[in-house]
C-alpha positions, 0 to 999 in steps of 0.5 A, spaced: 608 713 109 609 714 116 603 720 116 598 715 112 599 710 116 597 715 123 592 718 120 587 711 119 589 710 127 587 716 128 581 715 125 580 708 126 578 707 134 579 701 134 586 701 131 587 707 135 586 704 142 590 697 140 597 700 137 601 702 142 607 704 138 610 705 131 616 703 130 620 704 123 625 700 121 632 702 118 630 699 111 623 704 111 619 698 114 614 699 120 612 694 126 606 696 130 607 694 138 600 693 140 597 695 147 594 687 148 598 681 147 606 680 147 608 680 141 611 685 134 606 686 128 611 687 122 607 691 117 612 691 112 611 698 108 604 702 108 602 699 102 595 696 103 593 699 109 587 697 110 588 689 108 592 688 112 589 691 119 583 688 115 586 681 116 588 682 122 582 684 125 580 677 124 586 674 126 584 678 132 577 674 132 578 668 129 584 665 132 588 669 138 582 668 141 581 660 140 590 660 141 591 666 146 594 673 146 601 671 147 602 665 142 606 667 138 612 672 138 612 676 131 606 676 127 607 679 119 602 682 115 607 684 110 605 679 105 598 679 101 592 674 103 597 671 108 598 672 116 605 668 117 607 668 125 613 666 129 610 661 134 614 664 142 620 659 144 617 657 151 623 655 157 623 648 159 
């Protein structure tokens, strides 16, 4: 799982230059740190690796781009055709 996944960042420059840190959860799950933004990407497991990093790639695009880098605190790819974020507490 773990070899999988760092072999498509290894070969995705993209992905390489954007993760900045894998993280492996007590229960075999992965969150991805990225380079770019201050927030925690839960994949879940190695399944469907390139959809997930597809969508995420749009949601790259198409929404942080309109809404910031860092509205959102946790962003979960775990489930399938849905991107399910954590909107970031502000102090007031």
């Amino acid at each position: 799982m773990l070899y999988k996944l760092g072999l498509f960042l290894y070969k995705n420059k993209f992905w390489d230059a954007q993760i900045e840190q894998i993280n492996v959860l007590p229960k075999g799950e992965i969150e991805l740190v990225p380079r770019v933004g201050d927030n925690i990407i839960f994949f879940g497991t190695a399944e469907r690796l390139e959809q997930k990093f597809e969508r995420l790639q749009k949601f790259y695009l198409k929404a942080l781009n309109e809404v910031g880098w860092n509205k959102y605190s946790r962003i979960n790819l775990e489930f399938e055709n849905q991107i399910v974020c954590t909107k970031r507490k502000t102090e007031e």
